[in-house]
N, C-alpha and C positions, 0 to 999 in steps of 0.2 A: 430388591436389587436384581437385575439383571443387565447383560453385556450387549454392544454390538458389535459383534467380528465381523472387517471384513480381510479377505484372504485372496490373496493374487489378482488383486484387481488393475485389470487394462480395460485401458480406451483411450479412444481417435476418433476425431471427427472423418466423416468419409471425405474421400476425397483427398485429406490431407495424409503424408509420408511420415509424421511428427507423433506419438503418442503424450495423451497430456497426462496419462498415468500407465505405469510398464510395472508388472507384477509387486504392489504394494502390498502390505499387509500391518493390520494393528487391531487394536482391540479398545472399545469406550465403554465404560461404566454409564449406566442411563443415570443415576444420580452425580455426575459429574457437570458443572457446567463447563461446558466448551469454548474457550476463544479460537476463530478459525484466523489464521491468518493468512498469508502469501503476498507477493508482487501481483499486478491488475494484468492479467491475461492466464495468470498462472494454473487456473481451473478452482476457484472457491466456488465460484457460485454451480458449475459444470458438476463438481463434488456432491453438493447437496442435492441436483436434480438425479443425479446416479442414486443415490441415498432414497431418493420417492420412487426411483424406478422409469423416469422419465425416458432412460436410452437404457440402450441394451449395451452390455459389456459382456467381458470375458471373468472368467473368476466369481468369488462367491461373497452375500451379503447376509448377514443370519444377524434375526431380531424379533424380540419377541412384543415390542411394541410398534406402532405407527405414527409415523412421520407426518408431520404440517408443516407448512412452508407460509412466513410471515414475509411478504409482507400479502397477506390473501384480497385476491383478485376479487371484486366487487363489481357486478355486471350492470345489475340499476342503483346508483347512486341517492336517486329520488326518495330510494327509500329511508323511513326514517330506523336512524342508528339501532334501536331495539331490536329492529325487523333482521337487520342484519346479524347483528348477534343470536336469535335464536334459531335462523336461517345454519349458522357457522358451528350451534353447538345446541341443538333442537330439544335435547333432555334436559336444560337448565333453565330454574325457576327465577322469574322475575328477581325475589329477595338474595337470590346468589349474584347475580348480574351486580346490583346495587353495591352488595357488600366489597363484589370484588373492582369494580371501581373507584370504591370507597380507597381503597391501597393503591391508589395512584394519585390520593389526593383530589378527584374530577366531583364534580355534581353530578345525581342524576338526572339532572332536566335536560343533559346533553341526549341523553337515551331518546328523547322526543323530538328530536330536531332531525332534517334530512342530514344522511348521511353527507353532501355534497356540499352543506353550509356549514360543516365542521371545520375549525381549523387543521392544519398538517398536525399537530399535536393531538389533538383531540381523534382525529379518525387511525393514528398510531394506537392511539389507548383501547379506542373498541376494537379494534382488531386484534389486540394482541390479548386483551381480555376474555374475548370470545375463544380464542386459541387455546389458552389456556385452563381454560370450562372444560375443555374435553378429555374426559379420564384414558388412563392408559395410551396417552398421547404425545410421544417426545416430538419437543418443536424444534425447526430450525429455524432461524430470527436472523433476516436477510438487511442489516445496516438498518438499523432500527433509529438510527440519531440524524441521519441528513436532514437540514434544515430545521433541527430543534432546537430552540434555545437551553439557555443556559437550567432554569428553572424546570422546565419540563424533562430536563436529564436526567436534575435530580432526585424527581420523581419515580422516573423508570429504572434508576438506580436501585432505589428504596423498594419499591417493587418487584424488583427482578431478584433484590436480594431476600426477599421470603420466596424463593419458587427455587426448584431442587432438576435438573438433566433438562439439558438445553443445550444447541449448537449456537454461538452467538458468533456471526459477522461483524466486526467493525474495524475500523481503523482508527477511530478514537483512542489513544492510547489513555488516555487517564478515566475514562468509560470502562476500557476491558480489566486496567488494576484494580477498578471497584468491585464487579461485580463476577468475572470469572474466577475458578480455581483450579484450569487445564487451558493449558492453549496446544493445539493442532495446527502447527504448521504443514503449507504447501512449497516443499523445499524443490530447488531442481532436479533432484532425484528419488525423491524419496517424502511422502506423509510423516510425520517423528510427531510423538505428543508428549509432554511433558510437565509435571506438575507445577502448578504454579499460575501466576500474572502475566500480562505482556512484559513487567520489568525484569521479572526473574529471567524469562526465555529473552530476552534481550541481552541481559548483564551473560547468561549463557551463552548466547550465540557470538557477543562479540568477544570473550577468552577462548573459544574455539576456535573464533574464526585466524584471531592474534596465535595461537600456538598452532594451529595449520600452516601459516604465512612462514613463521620459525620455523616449523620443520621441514615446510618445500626447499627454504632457503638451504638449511642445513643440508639435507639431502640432495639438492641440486651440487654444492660444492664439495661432496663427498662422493658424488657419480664424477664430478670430472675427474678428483684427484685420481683415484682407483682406475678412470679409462686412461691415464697418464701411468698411473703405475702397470696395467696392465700391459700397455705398446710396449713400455721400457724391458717388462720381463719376457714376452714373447720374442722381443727382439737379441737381448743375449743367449734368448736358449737356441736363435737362429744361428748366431755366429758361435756359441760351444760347438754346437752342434757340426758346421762347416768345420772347425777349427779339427774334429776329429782326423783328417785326410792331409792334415798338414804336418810339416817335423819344427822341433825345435832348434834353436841357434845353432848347435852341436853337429844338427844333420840326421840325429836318430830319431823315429818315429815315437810319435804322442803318444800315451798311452790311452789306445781308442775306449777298454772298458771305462776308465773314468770319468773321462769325459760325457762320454753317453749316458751316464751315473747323472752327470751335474747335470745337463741338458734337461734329462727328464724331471729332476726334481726344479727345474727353471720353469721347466713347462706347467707342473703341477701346479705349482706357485701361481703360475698363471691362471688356470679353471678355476683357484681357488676363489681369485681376485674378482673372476668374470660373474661367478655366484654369489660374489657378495654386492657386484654390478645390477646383476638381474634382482637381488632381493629389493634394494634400495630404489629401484625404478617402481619394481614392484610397490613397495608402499607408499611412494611419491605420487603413485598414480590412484591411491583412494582418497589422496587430499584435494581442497579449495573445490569439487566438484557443487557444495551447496553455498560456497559464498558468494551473495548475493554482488555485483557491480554497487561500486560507492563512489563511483568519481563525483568530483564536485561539480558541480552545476556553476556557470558564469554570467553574471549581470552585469553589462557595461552599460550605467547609466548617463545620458548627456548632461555634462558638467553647464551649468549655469551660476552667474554671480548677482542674480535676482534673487531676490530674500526681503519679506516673505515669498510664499507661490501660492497661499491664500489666503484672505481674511475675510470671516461673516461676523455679523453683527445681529445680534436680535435674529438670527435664522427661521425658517418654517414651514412644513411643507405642507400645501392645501390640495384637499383634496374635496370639490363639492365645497368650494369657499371655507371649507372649518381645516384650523391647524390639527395635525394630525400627532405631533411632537410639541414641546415644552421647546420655548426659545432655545438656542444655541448662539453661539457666540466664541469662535475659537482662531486660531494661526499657525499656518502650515509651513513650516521652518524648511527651506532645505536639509536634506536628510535626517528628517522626523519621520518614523515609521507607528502610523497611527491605525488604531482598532477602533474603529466603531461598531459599539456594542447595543443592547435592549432587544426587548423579546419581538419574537415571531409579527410581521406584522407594522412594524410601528414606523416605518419609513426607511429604513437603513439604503437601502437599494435605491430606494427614491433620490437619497443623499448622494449616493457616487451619479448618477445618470447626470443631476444636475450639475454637478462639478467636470463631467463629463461634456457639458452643452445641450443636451436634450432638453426639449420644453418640456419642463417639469413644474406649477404653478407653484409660487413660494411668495412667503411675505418675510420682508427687514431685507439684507442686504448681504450680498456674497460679491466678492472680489477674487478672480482668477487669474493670474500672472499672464499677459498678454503673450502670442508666441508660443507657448507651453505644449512641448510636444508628448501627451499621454496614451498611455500602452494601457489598454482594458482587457481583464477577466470576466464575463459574465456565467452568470447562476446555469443560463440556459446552455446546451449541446443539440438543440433540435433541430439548429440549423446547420450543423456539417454536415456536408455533403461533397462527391467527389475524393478524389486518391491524396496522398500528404504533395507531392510535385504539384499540384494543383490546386491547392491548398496555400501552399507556398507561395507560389507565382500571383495568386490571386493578392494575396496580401504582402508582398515586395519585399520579401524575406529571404536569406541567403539561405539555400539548401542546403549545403552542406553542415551549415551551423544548426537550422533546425532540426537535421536528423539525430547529429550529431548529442544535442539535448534529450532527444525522446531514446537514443542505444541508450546512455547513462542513466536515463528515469526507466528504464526495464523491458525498450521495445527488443522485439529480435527484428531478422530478416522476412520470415512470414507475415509478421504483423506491416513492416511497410508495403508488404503488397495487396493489404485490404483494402475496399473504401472504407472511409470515413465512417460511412453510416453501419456498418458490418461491425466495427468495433465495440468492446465494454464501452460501460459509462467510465469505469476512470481513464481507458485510456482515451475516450473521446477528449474528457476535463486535462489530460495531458499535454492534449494537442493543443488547447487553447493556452495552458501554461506554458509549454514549449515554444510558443510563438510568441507571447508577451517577454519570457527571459531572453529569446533571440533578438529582441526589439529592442534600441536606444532610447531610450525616452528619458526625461525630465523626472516624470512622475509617471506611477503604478498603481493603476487602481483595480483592486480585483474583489469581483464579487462571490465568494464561499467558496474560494479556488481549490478545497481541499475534499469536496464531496465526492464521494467515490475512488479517493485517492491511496493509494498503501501507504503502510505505516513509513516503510523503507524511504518513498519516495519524499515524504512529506519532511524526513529529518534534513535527506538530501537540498529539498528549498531552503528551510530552516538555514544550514548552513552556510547557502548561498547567499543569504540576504544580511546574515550577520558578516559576512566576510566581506561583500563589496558593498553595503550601507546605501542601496538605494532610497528615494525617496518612497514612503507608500502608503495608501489607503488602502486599509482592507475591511470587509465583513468576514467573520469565521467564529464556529462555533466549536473549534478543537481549541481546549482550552490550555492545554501545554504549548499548543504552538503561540496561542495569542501572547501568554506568558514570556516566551523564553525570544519574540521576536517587536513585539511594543515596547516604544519608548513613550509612546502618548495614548490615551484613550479617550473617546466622544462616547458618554454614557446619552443614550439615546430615551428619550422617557416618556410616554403617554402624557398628552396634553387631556388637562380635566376641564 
C-alpha cells in the first residue's frame, strides 16, 4: 500500500485570468478505486493529464507508482490486437493475456483479428487488458463506457471489480455505485474525496447543499436584523449623547456625568452588535461556494391532436439486402417517451435516421405523422464548428434562450467565448442538447445524447423531461436514466 499526495496544487491554462485549480491539497490510497467526478469543463480530464505530468504546475505530486492513461492511443490500427498488447505491456506471456481476457468474458481469437475490425467493445477490453498487465502501474480509466452496451458493462463491471487502485472517469451513475469505493470530486473550489459510491456522495452533497441553503437563509436574516438593531443603537447614543448640553423642564442642567455613562455604554452595545455583524457575514461567506447551478431545464413541446405520430409494421433495416434486426412492429403515442434498446451494432441509429427521413433501406412498413416537426440529437460532434452566436443563427434558435440552457447545464462566461471546436466533448454534446431543448418540436429524437455528459447535468434533463412530458425517442446506454425516464421500450434484437 502506498499514497499519492498531492499538495498545493495550481494551474491555468496560459493565456487565461481563471485558475482551474488554486492551492489544492489531498491525499489517495493506490489501493482505493477512485470515481472522479465534476461538471464538463471543470478540469477531470486536465487533472489526470497533470497526474502523468503532461503540463507543468505549481505545487507538488509525490508517488511511488506510475500512471497510464486509458483510453491508450493506438498509432497503426492494422495491427493485429495481440501485437498491440504486447507492444502496451512487452514483459507479458501469451497465457496471461488469455487468462486475463478470460475475466471479461471475450475469446481469444479476438487477440488475432486487426486491431481496426474489433468492435467499440472489444478494442476497450484490449486496451484496458493490456493496461492492466503492467505491474506497479496505477491506471487512470478516461470514460470507459461510451457507446457500450448494456452486456459489455457488465462485463467490465465484473472485471473491474477483481482489480484493486484505479482513477475511474464516468458519468454512469449506476457504473461508478458498482464498481468504485471513493469518489473524488472536482468541486468549484476545491478537490474533496470521500468514502463511498456516487450514491453516498450524492445523498451527501445534497444534505449539505440543503443545510448551506438554511443557514445562508438564516444568516442573511440575522445580518439584517442586527444592522437594524445596530443604526437603532448608534442612533440613541447619538441623541444621549447631544442631550448631555441640554437642561431639563425645570431649567437646571442635565447631569452631563450620566449621561455620557449611558451613551457609552449605547455605543458599546453598538461594537458589540457590529462583531456579531462581521462574524455572521463572515461565516455566510464560506457557504453555497461548491453548490453546483440546479435550475431546471425547460422543453416546450409543439402541442398536436395527431395520434398516433407513428406506426411500423413488420419493420427492418437492410443493409447489403440482409435484415440486420428481427421485425418490429410498434406505435408512437403522443407523449410516449420511448428507449430503444439492443447491443452495439445492431441498427438502433439506423432506426432514428429513418424515422428522421434519411434514406435508410428498410423492408415492411413505417408510417410517420405527416407535418411532424422533429428536433434531432446525434451520436456525432465532429461537425461543430464556429462560436455558439453562430451556431445559433445557423440553426433559427433564439439566443438568448440557448444560452440561457447551456449557464443552467454548467457553462460560464469564458466558455461562451470559445469555438465550438475548442470545447470538451461534453460540452460540445451540450450544445447539441441545448439546441434540441430550445427547439419546439412535436417529437425528439436523440441519439446517446448523454455521452460525455456529467452526472449533474444528466439529472438536470431527467427532470426536464419528467416535468413537461415531451414526446421522445431516444438511444442511451445510462441505465438509471433510461429507467427513471421510459414509458416504452423497442428491445432491438439480432436478426438470425
Amino acid at each position: 500500500m502506498s499514497f499519492i499526495n498531492v499538495q498545493d496544487l495550481t494551474f491555468g491554462y496560459e493565456g487565461s485570468l481563471e485558475k482551474v485549480f488554486d492551492g489544492v491539497s489531498f491525499h489517495m490510497d493506490t489501493d482505493w478505486k477512485l470515481g472522479l467526478i465534476g461538471r464538463n469543463g471543470k478540469g477531470k480530464t486536465t487533472f489526470l493529464k497533470l497526474l502523468l505530468g503532461e503540463y507543468a504546475y505549481q505545487g507538488t505530486i509525490t508517488k511511488k507508482v506510475e500512471f497510464d492513461y486509458f483510453p491508450f492511443e493506438v498509432k497503426d490500427k492494422e495491427k493485429l490486437a495481440i501485437e498491440i498488447v504486447n507492444e502496451i505491456a512487452p514483459k507479458v506471456e501469451d497465457w496471461e493475456i488469455i487468462k486475463e481476457l478470460s475475466l471479461l468474458h471475450s475469446d481469444a481469437e479476438i487477440l488475432y483479428r486487426k486491431f481496426c475490425l474489433l468492435s467499440g467493445g472489444e478494442q476497450v477490453k484490449i486496451l484496458l487488458i493490456s493496461l492492466f498487465l503492467k505491474e506497479n502501474h496505477f491506471l487512470l480509466i478516461d470514460e470507459p463506457t461510451n457507446h457500450l452496451d448494456s452486456k459489455t458493462k457488465e462485463n467490465l463491471v465484473e472485471y473491474l471489480n477483481k482489480k484493486k487502485g484505479f482513477i475511474l472517469v464516468s458519468h454512469d451513475r449506476n457504473f461508478l455505485d458498482k464498481v468504485v469505493d471513493h469518489i473524488i470530486s472536482i468541486n468549484n473550489t476545491n478537490i474533496e474525496i470521500q468514502k463511498g459510491n456516487f450514491s453516498s456522495w450524492y445523498e451527501n452533497k445534497q444534505a449539505r447543499d440543503t443545510f448551506e441553503l438554511t443557514q445562508n437563509e438564516k444568516l442573511e436574516k440575522e445580518i439584517s436584523r442586527l444592522e437594524i438593531a445596530s443604526k437603532n443603537t448608534a442612533n440613541w447614543s447619538n441623541k444621549i449623547e447631544k442631550s448631555k448640553y441640554n437642561t431639563n423642564n425645570s431649567g437646571s442642567s442635565i447631569d452631563r456625568g450620566y449621561v455620557g455613562h449611558r451613551s457609552a455604554k449605547m455605543m458599546k452595545k453598538s461594537k458589540v452588535i457590529e462583531k456579531r455583524i462581521e462574524k455572521s457575514i463572515e461565516e455566510k461567506s464560506g457557504l453555497l461556494h461548491n453548490m453546483d447551478r440546479n435550475d431546471t431545464l425547460k422543453i416546450v413541446p409543439l402541442e398536436t391532436k395527431k395520434t398516433p405520430l407513428i406506426v411500423a409494421n413488420h419493420l427492418q433495416i437492410n443493409y447489403e439486402n440482409k435484415a440486420i434486426f428481427k421485425e418490429q412492429s410498434f406505435v408512437i403515442e403522443k407523449g410516449d417517451r420511448v428507449a430503444i434498446t439492443g447491443k452495439n451494432g445492431i441498427g438502433k441509429s439506423s432506426l432514428l435516421k429513418l424515422i428522421l427521413g434519411n434514406e435508410i433501406p428498410y423492408a415492411g412498413n413505417i408510417k410517420v405523422t405527416a407535418d411532424l416537426k422533429i428536433s434531432y440529437v446525434s451520436q456525432n460532434t465532429d461537425n461543430l464548428k464556429g462560436n455558439l452566436k453562430e451556431f445559433g443563427a445557423k440553426h433559427e434558435i433564439e439566443e438568448s434562450i440557448f444560452k440561457a440552457m447551456l449557464v443552467k447545464m454548467g457553462f460560464s462566461k469564458q466558455d461562451f467565448e470559445k469555438e465550438i471546436n475548442q470545447m470538451s466533448e461534453g460540452q460540445k454534446k451540450k450544445v447539441l442538447l441545448a439546441k434540441s431543448i430550445s427547439e419546439r418540436a412535436h417529437l425528439y429524437l436523440w441519439d446517446e445524447p448523454l455521452n460525455y455528459i456529467d452526472i449533474l447535468t444528466r439529472i438536470q434533463i431527467e427532470e426536464a423531461i419528467l416535468a413537461y412530458k415531451p414526446t421522445i425517442i431516444f438511444v442511451e446506454h445510462d441505465e438509471t436514466f433510461v429507467k427513471k425516464v421510459a414509458t416504452k421500450e423497442i428491445l432491438i434484437e439480432k436478426n438470425k
